[in-house]
N, C-alpha and C positions, 0 to 999 in steps of 0.2 A: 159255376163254381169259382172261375177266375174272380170274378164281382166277390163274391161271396169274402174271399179268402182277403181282397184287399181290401173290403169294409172289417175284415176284424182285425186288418193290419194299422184301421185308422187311416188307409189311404183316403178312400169314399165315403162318402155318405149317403144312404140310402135313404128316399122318402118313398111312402107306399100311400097313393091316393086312392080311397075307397069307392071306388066307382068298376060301375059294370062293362068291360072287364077292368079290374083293379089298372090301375096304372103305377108304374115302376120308375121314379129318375134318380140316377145316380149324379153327384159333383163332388169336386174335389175338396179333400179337408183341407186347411192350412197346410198342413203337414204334406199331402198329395201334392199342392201345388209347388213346395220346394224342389220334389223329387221330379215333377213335370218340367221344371225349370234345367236340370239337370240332364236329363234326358235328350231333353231337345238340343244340349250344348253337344251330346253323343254322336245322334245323328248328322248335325252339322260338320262335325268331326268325319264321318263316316262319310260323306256326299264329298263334304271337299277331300279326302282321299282313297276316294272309289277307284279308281286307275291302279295307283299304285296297288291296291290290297286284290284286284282282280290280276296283276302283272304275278304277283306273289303267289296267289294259288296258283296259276300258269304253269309256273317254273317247277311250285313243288310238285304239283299233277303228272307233272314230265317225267320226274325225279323218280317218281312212285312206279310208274307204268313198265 
């Protein structure tokens, strides 16, 4: 369903090779590639400040209990 929902968001592209059993590949539209672009600036983001965002739940965790 994920597949599904970003081939009609124009993220993906779907080709369906008629063969027994059918084969399925997905790739990136133009348009997927930007947001792939985007993404991975995310994660980079998120690794170089893993420490601090784990220090941060800590404290709230504490905060809560």
């Amino acid at each position: 369903l994920t597949l599904r929902g970003l081939e009609r968001d124009g993220l993906v592209f779907r080709e369906v090779t008629p063969t027994a059993p059918p084969r399925v590949d997905y790739s990136l539209t133009p348009v997927g590639r930007t947001l792939s672009m985007k993404a991975s600036e995310l994660i980079a983001w998120a690794e170089e400040h893993r420490e601090h965002i784990a220090d941060a739940r800590r404290r709230y965790d504490e905060k809560e209990d």
